[in-house]
N, C-alpha and C positions, 0 to 999 in steps of 0.2 A: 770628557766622557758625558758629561749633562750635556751639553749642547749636542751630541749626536744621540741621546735617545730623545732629547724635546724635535728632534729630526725626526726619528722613527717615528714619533705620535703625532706629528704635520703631516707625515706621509700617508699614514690612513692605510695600512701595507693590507693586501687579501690576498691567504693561499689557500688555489681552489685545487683536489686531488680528486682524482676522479678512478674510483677501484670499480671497473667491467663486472656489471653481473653480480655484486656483493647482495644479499638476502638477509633480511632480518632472520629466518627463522633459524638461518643457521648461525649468524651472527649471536642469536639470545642467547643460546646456551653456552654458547663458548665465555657470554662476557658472564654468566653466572657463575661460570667454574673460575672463572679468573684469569681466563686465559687471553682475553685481548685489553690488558691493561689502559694502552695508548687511547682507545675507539671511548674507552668507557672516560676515562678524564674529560675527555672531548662535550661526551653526554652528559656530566655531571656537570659540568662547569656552564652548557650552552644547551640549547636544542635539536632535538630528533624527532624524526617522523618518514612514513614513507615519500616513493618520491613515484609518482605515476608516470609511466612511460607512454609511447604510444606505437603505434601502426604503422608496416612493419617492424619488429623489434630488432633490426640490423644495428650495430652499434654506431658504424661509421655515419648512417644520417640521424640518429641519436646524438651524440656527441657535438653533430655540426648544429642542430638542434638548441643542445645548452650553451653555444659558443655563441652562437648569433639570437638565442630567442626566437627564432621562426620554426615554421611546421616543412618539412622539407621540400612540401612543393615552391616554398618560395626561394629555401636557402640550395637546392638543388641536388644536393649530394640524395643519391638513390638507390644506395646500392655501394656493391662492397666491390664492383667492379663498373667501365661504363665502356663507350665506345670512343674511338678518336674521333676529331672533330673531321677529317675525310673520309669517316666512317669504314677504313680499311684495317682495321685491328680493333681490339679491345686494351684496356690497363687499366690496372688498382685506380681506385677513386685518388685524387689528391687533390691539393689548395686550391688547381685550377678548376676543379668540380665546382666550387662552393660561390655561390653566385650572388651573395649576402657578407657584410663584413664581420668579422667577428668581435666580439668584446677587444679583443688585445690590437685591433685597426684602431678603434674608436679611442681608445686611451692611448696610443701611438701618437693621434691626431692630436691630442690635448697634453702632450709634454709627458704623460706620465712611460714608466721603466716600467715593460713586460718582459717574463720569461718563462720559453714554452717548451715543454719537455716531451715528447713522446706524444702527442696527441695525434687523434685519429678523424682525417688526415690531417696532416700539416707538411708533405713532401710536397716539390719544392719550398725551402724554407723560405716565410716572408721577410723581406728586411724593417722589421719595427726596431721601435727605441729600443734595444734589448738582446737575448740572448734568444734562437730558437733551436733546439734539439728537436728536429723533425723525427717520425713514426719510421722515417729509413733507417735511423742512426742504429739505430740497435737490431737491426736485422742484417744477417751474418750468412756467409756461402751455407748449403744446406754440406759441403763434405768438409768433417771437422779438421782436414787437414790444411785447408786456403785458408789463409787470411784474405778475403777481399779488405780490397784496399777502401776507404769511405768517401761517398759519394760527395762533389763539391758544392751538390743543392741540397745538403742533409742535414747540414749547419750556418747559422747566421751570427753575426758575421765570422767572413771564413775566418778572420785571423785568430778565432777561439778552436777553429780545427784540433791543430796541436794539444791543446790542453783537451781533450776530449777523446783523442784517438786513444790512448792506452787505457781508457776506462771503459771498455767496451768487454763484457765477459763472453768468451766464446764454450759451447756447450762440450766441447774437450778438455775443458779446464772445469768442469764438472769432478768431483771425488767422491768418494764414500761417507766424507764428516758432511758434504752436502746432501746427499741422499737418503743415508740412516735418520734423519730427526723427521723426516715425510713417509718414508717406508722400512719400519726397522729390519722387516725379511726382506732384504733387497736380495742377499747372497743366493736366494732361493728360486729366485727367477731366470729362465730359460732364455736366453737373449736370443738362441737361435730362433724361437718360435712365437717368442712374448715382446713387440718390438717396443711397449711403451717406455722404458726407459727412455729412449731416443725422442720424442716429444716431450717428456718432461725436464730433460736436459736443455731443453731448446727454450723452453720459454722460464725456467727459473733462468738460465744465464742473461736473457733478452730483459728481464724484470730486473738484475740486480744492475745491468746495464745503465738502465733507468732512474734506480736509486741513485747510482753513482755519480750520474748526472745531476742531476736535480739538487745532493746535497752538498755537491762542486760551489752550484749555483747559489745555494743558497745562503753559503759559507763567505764565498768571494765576490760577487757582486751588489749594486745596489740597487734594490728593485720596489718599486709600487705593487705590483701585482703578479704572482708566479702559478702557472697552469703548469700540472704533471699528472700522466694517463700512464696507468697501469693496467692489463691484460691479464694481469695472472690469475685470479680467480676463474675469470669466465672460461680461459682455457685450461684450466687444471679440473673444468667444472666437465670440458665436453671431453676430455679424456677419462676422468677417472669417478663423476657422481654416480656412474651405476656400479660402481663397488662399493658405495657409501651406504653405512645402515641407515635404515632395515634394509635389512640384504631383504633383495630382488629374488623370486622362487629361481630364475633359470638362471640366478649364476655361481660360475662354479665355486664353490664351498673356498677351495683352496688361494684364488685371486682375489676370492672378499677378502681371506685375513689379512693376506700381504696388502693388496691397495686400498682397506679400507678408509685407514687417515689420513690421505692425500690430500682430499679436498678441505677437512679440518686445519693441516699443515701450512696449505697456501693462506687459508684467513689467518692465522696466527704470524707467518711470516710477515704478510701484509699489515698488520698490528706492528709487527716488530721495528717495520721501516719506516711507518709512520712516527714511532716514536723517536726515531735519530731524527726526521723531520722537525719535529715539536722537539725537541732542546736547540735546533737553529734557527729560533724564531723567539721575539721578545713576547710579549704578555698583551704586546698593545697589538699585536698581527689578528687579524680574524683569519679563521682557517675552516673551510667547509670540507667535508668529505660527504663526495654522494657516487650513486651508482646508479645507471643508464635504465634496468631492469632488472627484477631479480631470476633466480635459477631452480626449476622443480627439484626439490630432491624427496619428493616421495611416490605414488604411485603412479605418477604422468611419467615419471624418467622414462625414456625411447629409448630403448637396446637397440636394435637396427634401425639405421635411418634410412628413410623412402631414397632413391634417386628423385628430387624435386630440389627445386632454387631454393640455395639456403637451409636445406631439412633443419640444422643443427637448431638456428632459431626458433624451432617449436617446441623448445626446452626452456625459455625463458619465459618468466613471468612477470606480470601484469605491473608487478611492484619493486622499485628498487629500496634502496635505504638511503638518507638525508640526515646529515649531522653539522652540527656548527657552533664555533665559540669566537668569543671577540668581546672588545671593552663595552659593544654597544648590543649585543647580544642576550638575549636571554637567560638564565639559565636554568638546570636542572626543567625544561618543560617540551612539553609534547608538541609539536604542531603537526596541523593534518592539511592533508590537500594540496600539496604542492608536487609540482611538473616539472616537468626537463627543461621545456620550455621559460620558467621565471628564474630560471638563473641566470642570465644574462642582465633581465632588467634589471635583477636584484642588485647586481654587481656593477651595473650603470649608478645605480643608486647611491651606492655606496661610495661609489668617487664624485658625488655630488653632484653628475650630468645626468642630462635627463634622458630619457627613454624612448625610445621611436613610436608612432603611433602605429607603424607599419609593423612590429613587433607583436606578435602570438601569447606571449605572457606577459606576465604580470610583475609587480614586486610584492615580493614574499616579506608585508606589511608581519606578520605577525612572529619574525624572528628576533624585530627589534626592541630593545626596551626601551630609547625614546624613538618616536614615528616619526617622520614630518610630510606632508604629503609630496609625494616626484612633481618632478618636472616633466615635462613631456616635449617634442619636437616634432617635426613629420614623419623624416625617414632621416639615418644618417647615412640613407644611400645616394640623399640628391644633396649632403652637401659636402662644396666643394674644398680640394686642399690636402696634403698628405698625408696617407691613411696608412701607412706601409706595407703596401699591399705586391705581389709580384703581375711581372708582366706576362699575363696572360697569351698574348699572343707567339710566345713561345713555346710550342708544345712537345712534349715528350715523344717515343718511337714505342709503336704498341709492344708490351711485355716485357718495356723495358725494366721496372723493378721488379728482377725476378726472384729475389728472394719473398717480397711480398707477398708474389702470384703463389710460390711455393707452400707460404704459412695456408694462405687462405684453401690451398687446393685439399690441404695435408687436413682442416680444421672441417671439411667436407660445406664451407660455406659456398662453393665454388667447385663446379667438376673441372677436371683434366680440359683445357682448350682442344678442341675439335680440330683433327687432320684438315680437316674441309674446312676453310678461311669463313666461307658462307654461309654455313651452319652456326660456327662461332658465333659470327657477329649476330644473325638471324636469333639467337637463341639471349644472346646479353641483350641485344634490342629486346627482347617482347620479356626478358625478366625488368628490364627498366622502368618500361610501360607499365605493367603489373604492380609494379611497386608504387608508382603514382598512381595508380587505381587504387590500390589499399591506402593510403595517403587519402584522398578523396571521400573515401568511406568512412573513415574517422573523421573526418571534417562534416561527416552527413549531407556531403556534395553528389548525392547517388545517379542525376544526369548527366554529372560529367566521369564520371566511372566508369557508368554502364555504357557511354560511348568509345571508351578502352576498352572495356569488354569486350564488346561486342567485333572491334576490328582485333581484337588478339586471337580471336576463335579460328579467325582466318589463317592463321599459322597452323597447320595439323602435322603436318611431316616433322615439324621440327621440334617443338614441345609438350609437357604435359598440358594436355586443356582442360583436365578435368576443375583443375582450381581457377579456371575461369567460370566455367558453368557455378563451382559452388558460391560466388560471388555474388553471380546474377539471379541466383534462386536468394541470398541476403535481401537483394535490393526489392526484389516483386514480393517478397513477404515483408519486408518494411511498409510496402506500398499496399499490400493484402491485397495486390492482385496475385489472387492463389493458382486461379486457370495457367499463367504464364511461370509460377513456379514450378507447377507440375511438369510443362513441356520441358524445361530447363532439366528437372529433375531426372527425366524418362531419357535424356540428351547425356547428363552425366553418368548414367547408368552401364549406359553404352561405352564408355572413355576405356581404354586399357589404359591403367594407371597401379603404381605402386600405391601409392596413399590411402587408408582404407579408413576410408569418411564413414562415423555413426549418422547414414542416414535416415534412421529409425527418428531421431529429432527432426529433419527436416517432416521426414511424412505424416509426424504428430501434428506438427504445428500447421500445415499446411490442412487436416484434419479438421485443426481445431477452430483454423479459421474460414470453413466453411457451417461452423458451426456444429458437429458432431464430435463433441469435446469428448462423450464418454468413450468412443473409440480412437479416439489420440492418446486418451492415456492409459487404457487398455496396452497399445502400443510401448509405450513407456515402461510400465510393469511387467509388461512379458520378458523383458531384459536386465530384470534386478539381480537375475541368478547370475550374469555373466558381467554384469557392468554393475554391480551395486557398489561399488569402487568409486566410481564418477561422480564427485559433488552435483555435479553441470545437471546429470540423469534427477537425484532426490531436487533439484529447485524446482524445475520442470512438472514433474512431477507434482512437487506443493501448488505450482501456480494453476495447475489446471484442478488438482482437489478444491484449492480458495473459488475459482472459477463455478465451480457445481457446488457451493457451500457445505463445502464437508470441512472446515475449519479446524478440528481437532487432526484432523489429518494431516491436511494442511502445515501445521504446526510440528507436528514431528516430524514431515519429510522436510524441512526449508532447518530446524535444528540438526537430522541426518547430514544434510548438505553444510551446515554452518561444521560440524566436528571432522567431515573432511576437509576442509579449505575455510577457517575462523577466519582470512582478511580480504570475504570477498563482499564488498557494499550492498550489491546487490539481493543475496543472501539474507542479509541483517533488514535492509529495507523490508522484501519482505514478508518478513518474518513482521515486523512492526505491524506491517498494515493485517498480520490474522491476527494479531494480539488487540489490535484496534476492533475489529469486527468482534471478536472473540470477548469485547467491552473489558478488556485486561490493559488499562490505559499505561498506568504506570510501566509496565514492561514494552508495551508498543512506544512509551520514550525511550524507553534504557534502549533497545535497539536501532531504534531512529538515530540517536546520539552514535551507538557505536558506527552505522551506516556512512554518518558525517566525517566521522573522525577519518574514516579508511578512504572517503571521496569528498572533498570538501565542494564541491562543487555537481552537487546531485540533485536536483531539484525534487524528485518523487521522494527524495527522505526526507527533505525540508517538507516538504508537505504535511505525509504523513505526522512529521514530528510535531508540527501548528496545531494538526485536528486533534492529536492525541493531549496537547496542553492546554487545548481548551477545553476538551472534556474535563479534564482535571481543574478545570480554574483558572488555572493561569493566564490571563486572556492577554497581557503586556508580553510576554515573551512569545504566545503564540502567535501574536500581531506581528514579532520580529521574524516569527517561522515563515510564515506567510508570504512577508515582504521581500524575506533570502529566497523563496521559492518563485516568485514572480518576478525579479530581479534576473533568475538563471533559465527561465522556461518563457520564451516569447508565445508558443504554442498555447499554452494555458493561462495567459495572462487573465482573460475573461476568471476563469474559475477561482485564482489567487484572489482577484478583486474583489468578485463576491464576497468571499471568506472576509476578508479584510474590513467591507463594509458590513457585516456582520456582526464582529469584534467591536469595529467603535461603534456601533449600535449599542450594544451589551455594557462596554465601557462606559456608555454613556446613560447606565441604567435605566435603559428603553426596557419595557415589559416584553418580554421574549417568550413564550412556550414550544421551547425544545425545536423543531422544524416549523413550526406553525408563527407565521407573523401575518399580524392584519393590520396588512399597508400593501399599499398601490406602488407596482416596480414599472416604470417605463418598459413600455414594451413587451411585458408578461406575457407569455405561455401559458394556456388555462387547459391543463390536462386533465380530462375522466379518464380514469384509468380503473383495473381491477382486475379477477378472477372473468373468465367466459361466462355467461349466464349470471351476473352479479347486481344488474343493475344500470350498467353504463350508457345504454341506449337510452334509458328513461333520463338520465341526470343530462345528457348529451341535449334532448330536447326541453327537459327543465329549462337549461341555461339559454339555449335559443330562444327560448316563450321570454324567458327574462330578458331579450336582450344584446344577451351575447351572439356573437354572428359565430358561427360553426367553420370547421374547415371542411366540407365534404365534398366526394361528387357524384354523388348517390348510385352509383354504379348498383352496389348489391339493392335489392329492391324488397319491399316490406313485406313479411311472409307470418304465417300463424304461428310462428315461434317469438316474429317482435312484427308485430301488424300497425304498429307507428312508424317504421323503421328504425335502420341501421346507425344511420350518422356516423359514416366510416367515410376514408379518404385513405384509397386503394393504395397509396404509398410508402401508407403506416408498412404493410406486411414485411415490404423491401428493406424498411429500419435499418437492420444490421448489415446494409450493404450501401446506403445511400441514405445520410440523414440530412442531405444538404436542402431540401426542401422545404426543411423547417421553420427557418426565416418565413414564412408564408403563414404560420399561424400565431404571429403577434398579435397582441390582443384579440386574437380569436383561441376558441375554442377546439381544440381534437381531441378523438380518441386512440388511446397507445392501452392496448391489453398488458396485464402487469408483466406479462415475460420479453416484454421490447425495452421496459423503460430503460434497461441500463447502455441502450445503444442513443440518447439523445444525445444533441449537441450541448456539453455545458457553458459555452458561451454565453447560451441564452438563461433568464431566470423564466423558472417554471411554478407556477400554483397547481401543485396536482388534488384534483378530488379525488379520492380512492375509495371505493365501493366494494364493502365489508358487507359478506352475506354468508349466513350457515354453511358451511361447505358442505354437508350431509345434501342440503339444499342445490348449491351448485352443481354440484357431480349428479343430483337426478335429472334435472333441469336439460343436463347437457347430455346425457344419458337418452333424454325421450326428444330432444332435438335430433341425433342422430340415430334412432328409430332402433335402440338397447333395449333390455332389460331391464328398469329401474330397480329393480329387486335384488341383484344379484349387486352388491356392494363391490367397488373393485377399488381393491385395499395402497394395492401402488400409484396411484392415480392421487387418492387421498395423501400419502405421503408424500411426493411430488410437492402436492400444493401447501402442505405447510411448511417444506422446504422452501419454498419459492418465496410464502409471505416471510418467513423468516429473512431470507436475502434479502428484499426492498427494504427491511426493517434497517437493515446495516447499510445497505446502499446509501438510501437517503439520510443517514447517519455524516458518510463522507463527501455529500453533495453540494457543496455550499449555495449554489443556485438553486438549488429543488428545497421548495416549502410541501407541507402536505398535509391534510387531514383528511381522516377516517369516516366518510361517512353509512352508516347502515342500512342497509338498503330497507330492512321489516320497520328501522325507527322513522324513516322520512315517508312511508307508507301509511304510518299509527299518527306519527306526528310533522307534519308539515311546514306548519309555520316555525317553529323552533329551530329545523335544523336549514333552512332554506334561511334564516337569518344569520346560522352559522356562516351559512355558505358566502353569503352576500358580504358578511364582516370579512372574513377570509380571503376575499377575490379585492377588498377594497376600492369596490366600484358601485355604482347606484343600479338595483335590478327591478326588473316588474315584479313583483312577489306574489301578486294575487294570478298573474298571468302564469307563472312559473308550477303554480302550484294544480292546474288545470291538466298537468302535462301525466299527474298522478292519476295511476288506473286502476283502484284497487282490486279489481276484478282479473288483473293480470297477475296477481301474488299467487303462483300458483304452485305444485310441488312443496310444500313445507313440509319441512324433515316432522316427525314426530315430538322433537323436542320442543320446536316451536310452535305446534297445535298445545300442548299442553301449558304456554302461558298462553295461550288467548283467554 
C-alpha cells in the first residue's frame, strides 16, 4: 500500500473537467447557500478566478483552444461544423479538424497515461497511451426507441468497447425521481404543446453518460492525466435560462414557475458529480475545473433567436470560471487574468516539459506555491516520433455523425442542412471564413480580416451580410477612418437582416470621431428611456461626458454601467481614470486594482493605476505600474518610459515641481500654447529673437489684430486628424491653441509655455478681432473656456511627456526679465535674452478688462 501511493506522488496525476458555460454569478450564490459543496472544497483548499474567453465564443474552437494552447487560427477547428476535404458535403468538426497537437499527444509522446472523456471534439478517437471516450460515445439515436449500436472510432482502444457499452444512459430510461429534483411541477406540463422535456431528457442522460464513464475510468485504470467535458450547463442554459429569475416581462407567468430551477438544478447536479469525482482521486492529484465562457442570465437573455450562424452564442459571456487544487497549489486565493488559452502550457508545466514557443499562452505562474521558471521548446509540432495521433488521411462521409448534426441543429447552433447541396456547402464556407475573420480581430490582425471581409460580401444570395458590414465599420473606426465607416454603415442599413444592431453606437462614435462629441452623445441619451438597461449604452456615455470634462457625470454614468455588469475591466478602468482627473486618487486605485483583477493583462489600468500611486506617493509600486503597462502595450511604449524616467527622477530626489522640470530632453518639443488672443504670437516670436528656430510657413500673414505676425504652421489646425508631422518640430518651436493639445503625439517629450491672460480680456480681444460687440458679454463662451483650462489642468496631470508652465501674458509685459528667465530655466537651453525681450510691444497690451486697469 506505501509503495503504490509513493506511486501516486511520482506520478504527479492532473484531473482537468471542463463544465461548458459554467458562470460565476450564478455559481456565488448557490455556493453561499450551500448548495455546491464539491466546487467550494475545491476553492477553499486551492484557487479561483475568472477565465477570459475569446472570439467567436463557439465551444468547439474553445475547447480545442485550452487543449492545445493556440488561438484557433492556428489549431484550426472553426466552427461547430466544416466542409469535407472534396469540398462536396459538410460534418460536425472532429479530431481531424484540429491541425495542432493537443496536451494528451505531447504526454503520449513522453510515456505518460492519458484519459479523454467526452471532449469536444475528440471523434475519431486518437490512439494515445490511454483510454479515449470520444464526444460520439454518448450521443444516442434521436428516437428513444433504437438502440444504435456504438461507433467503432468512439472508443480507444476498442477492446474497452465492452466495458463501456452498457454505461451509456438513454433519454428513455429518463423517470420522474430524475426529473422532480430539476422541475418539481413536472406533472403539469403539456407534452402535447410544451416539447422541453424531450431535450432535457437528452442531454441529462448524454451528461450521466459521461459521468459514468470517466468515474469507470478513474476507478479502474492507471493514469497521469485525465480530461472530462461536460455540456450540461451550457445546454440546460440555451433551453431553459429565460425562465430563470428575474423573470423576463414576456414570459409566461405559468413556465416561470415550473422551469424556473432548471438551470440552478444542472450547477448543483454538476456539483454533485464532481464530488464522486473527488472521492476517486488521492490528495496528491491536482484537479482544475474551468469553463470555456460564461452564460447571460440577466437582462441580455435573447427570447427569440435571429436566423444567423450560431445565434445561440450571443448568450455567452465574456467570462468563464477557473478553479484549482493540488499539493503544489495555492490555497484559499484569488488569481486574475487567466485564458483558455494557458492551460495547456500550465499543464505542460506541470509534467515538467516544456512549452512551445509556437503556443498562445502562458503558464499560469501565479497558481503555484512554489514557482520555477518553464522551460520552453520551438514547436512540438516539428518534433519528430509518436504523438498518438490518428490518421488523418482517412476521412469520414459528409453527415455522417448524425446524431451530432441532430444536437447541434436542435441547440439552433446550426440550421437544418440545405435541400440545395450548394447552398449548404456555400453557406458552412463563408460561416468558416467569418469565424477566422472574427479570430483575426481579436488578434488585432484587422488587414487580414478585412480581406475576408471584404470577399465574404460577395456572397449575397446565400447569406446574412449584414454581420460582415458590421465588422468592417469595427475595423475603419479602429483606424478612424470614419468617411469609410459611414459608407459601410449606409451599406448595412440597406441588409435585410434578422439581427437588429444598436446602431445608435455606431453613429455616436463615428460622431465623435469627427469631432462633434456633443452630438454623439446627444445620440446616446435620446435612448436611455428604451435601453437604460444596457451597461455598454451608461460606459459610452461616461466616456464621451469625461471627453467634454463633465467628470461628475462622467462618474455616475461609468458607476450606472459598473451596477449593471460589476465584472467588466473596462468599466472599472474607467471609472479610475474620472476619479484620477476628478484628483480622488485613492479610489482611481481601488478601481484600477479592481480593473486588473477582472483583466490581468490590460495595460490602460496598469497605467492609470502608476499615475494614480504616484500621486499618492507611492513612487516604487507605481514604477512597477508603469513597467506592467509598458511590458503589455508596444503602442505606448514612448509614454510608459517617460513616466518611468520620471519616477527614478523623483526616486532619486531630483527637485521636481509637479509638471515643471528644468532640464534639457533630447529632442524636445517647445510648444506656446494657450487661449486665442492670449499672447502666443508674441511668446512664439520672443523665443525666435531668442533663438529658438519656429516651425512655421507663414501662410497666414501679419494684420492689425498681430501686425508682427502669426507664427502659425497651417498643419497645426489638421491636429486631430494627422499628428504625424510632428517629428518636424524637434527642438524647434510651434504653436498648438490649447484646444488641439490633447491630440499630440506622446512619444515625443513636450516643454509647453502656456499663456495665461484675463479671460474678460481674451474674449474682448477676440470679440473686436472678428468685428462683435465687445460690450455685450457672451456668457457660454466664457464657460467654455474655463472648462477647457480646467481639462489641460488634468490632462497634463496624466501626460508624462508634457512639462508646462504658466506664463502671464500682463506679467511678462510689466516684467520681462524675470519671467523670460523663467522661461529660459524651463526650456534648459541657453537663449538671447536681451534679444528676446525686444519682441515685447507694450503698445499692443490692448483691450484690458476693467479689472486689470484698476491694478495699474
Amino acid at each position: 500500500m506505501k509503495k503504490s501511493i509513493e506511486y501516486k506522488m511520482k506520478k504527479n496525476k492532473l484531473l482537468l473537467i471542463g463544465w461548458d458555460a459554467a458562470d460565476w454569478k450564478i455559481i456565488g450564490p448557490l455556493l453561499a447557500k450551500g448548495q455546491m459543496p464539491h466546487l467550494k472544497k475545491i476553492i477553499d483548499n486551492g484557487v479561483y478566478g475568472n477565465m477570459a474567453t475569446m472570439n467567436p465564443p463557439y465551444s468547439p474552437m474553445l475547447w480545442s483552444s485550452v487543449a492545445t494552447g493556440k488561438t484557433p487560427d492556428k489549431h484550426g477547428v472553426l466552427g461547430f461544423i466544416e466542409l469535407l476535404p472534396d469540398l462536396e458535403g459538410v460534418r460536425p468538426v472532429s479530431t481531424n479538424s484540429r491541425k495542432s497537437r493537443a496536451v494528451w499527444n505531447i504526454l503520449h509522446n513522453k510515456g505518460y497515461k492519458s484519459n479523454l472523456i467526452g471532449w469536444w471534439p475528440s471523434y475519431p478517437a486518437e490512439p494515445i497511451n490511454g483510454v479515449v471516450i470520444s464526444d460520439k460515445y454518448q450521443k444516442v439515436n434521436s428516437d428513444p426507441k433504437k438502440r444504435k449500436p456504438l461507433d467503432e472510432k468512439a472508443i480507444h482502444p476498442l477492446i474497452e468497447k465492452e466495458n463501456f457499452l452498457n454505461l451509456r444512459m438513454f433519454p428513455m430510461e429518463i423517470t420522474q425521481a430524475h426529473i422532480l429534483p430539476f422541475i418539481p411541477r413536472a406533472a403539469e406540463i403539456d407534452q402535447d404543446e410544451d416539447m422541453l422535456l424531450k431535450p432535457f431528457a437528452k442531454v441529462l442522460s448524454q451528461n450521466v453518460t459521461i459521468q459514468n464513464a470517466v468515474t469507470r475510468l478513474l476507478r479502474t485504470t492507471d493514469w497521469d492525466f485525465t480530461a472530462v467535458y461536460y455540456d450540461l450547463i451550457d445546454h440546460m442554459c440555451h433551453s431553459f435560462m429565460k425562465f430563470r429569475a428575474p423573470k423576463l416581462s414576456k414570459i409566461d407567468q405559468t413556465k416561470f414557475e415550473i422551469y424556473k430551477d432548471v438551470v440552478d438544478g444542472a450547477y448543483r447536479f454538476q456539483d454533485m458529480m464532481l464530488g464522486r469525482k473527488l472521492q476517486l482521486i488521492d490528495e496528491n492529484t491536482t484537479v482544475i475545473v474551468m469553463s470555456d465562457h460564461g452564460y447571460e442570465s440577466g437582462n441580455k437573455r435573447i427570447l427569440k433567436m435571429p436566423k444567423v450562424n450560431a445565434a445561440p452564442a450571443m448568450e455567452h459571456r465574456q467570462f468563464g470560471m477557473f478553479a484549482a487544487m493540488g499539493p503544489n497549489i495555492k490555497k484559499n486565493t484569488k488569481v486574475f487574468g487567466l485564458g483558455l488559452i494557458d492551460v495547456a502550457p500550465t499543464i505542460l508545466h506541470h509534467f515538467n516539459l516544456p512549452v512551445g514557443k509556437d503556443m498562445d499562452g502562458n503558464v499560469m505562474r501565479e497558481i503555484f506555491k512554489d514557482f520555477r521558471e518553464p522551460e520552453s521548446i520551438e514547436s512540438w509540432e516539428k518534433v519528430k516520433g509518436d504523438f498518438g495521433e490518428v490518421d488523418k488521411t482517412v476521412e469520414g462521409e459528409a453527415l455522417s455523425d448524425q446524431e451530432a448534426m441532430e444536437q447541434l441543429i436542435e441547440l439552433g447552433y446550426i440550421d437544418k442542412p440545405d435541400i440545395d447541396k450548394n447552398k449548404m456547402i456555400i453557406k458552412t464556407k463563408c460561416e468558416l471564413k467569418h469565424n477566422l475573420a472574427t479570430v483575426y480581430l481579436g488578434l488585432n490582425q484587422h488587414e487580414k480580416a478585412k480581406e475576408i471581409l471584404l470577399e465574404l460580401l460577395q456572397e449575397k444570395d446565400t447569406v446574412d451580410i449584414s454581420v460582415y458590414y458590421k465588422d468592417l465599420i469595427k475595423i475603419s473606426l479602429t483606424k478612424e477612418n470614419y468617411s469609410e465607416a459611414k459608407k459601410y454603415l449606409q451599406s448595412l442599413k440597406k441588409v435585410k437582416t434578422e439581427v437588429k444592431y444598436n446602431l445608435f453606437f455606431i453613429e455616436s462614435e463615428i460622431l465623435d470621431g469627427e469631432g462633434r462629441t456633443k452630438e454623439a452623445l446627444n445620440i446616446l441619451t435620446s435612448v436611455i428611456s428604451s435601453r437604460g438597461y444596457m451597461p455598454e449604452l451608461w460606459n459610452k456615455i461616461g466616456a464621451l461626458q469625461y471627453k467634454l470634462g463633465d467628470y461628475k457625470f462622467a462618474e455616475d454614468s461609468f458607476e450606472k454601467a459598473i451596477s449593471l455588469e460589476s465584472d467588466n475591466a473596462t468599466y472599472h478602468r474607467n471609472l479610475a481614470e474620472t476619479y484620477y482627473s476628478l484628483k480622488n486618487y485613492e479610489e482611481a486605485v481601488d478601481s484600477a486594482l479592481t480593473s486588473i483583477e477582472l483583466v490581468r493583462n490590460f495595460p490602460a489600468a496598469h497605467f492609470i493605476l502608476a499615475q494614480s500611486l504616484e500621486k499618492l506617493g507611492d513612487l516604487e509600486n507605481a514604477k512597477k505600474a508603469y513597467l506592467t503597462a509598458a511590458s503589455l502595450n508596444n503602442n505606448l511604449k514612448e509614454k510608459e518610459n517617460q513616466a518611468i524616467e520620471n519616477i527614478e527622477e523623483k526616486l532619486k530626489q531630483v527637485k521636481l515641481n509637479d509638471k515643471t522640470d528644468y532640464k534639457y530632453r533630447d529632442n524636445q518639443i517647445t510648444v506656446v500654447s494657450g487661449l486665442p488672443r492670449s499672447g502666443t504670437s508674441m511668446m512664439m516670436q520672443m523665443l525666435s529673437n531668442g533663438g529658438l528656430n519656429p516651425l512655421v510657413d507663414n501662410k497666414r500673414e501679419a494684420d492689425k489684430s498681430n501686425p508682427k505676425g502669426y507664427f502659425e504652421y497651417e498643419p497645426v489646425m489638421g491636429i486631430h486628424k494627422d499628428n504625424s508631422w510632428l517629428g518636424k518640430a524637434r527642438n524647434k518651436s510651434v504653436k498648438i491653441v490649447a484646444p488641439l493639445l490633447k491630440y499630440i503625439d506622446t512619444k515625443y517629450r513636450y516643454k509647453i509655455i502656456f499663456m495665461k491672460r484675463d479671460l474678460n480680456e481674451v474674449i474682448k480681444s477676440q470679440l473686436i478681432m472678428t468685428k462683435k460687440n465687445p460690450d455685450i458679454f457672451p456668457v457660454k463662451i466664457h464657460n467654455s473656456y474655463v472648462r477647457l483650462l480646467n481639462n489641460i489642468e488634468n490632462w497634463k496631470e496624466k501626460e508624462p511627456g508634457v512639462e508646462i508652465i504658466y506664463v502671464d501674458y500682463k506679467e511678462i509685459i510689466e516684467n520681462p526679465e524675470e519671467n523670460i528667465e523663467k522661461i529660459e530655466s524651463f526650456l534648459g537651453i541657453d537663449l538671447e535674452r536681451s534679444k528676446m525681450e525686444t519682441a515685447i510691444d507694450k503698445s499692443l497690451y490692448r483691450n484690458r478688462s476693467k479689472e486689470t486697469e484698476k491694478t495699474k
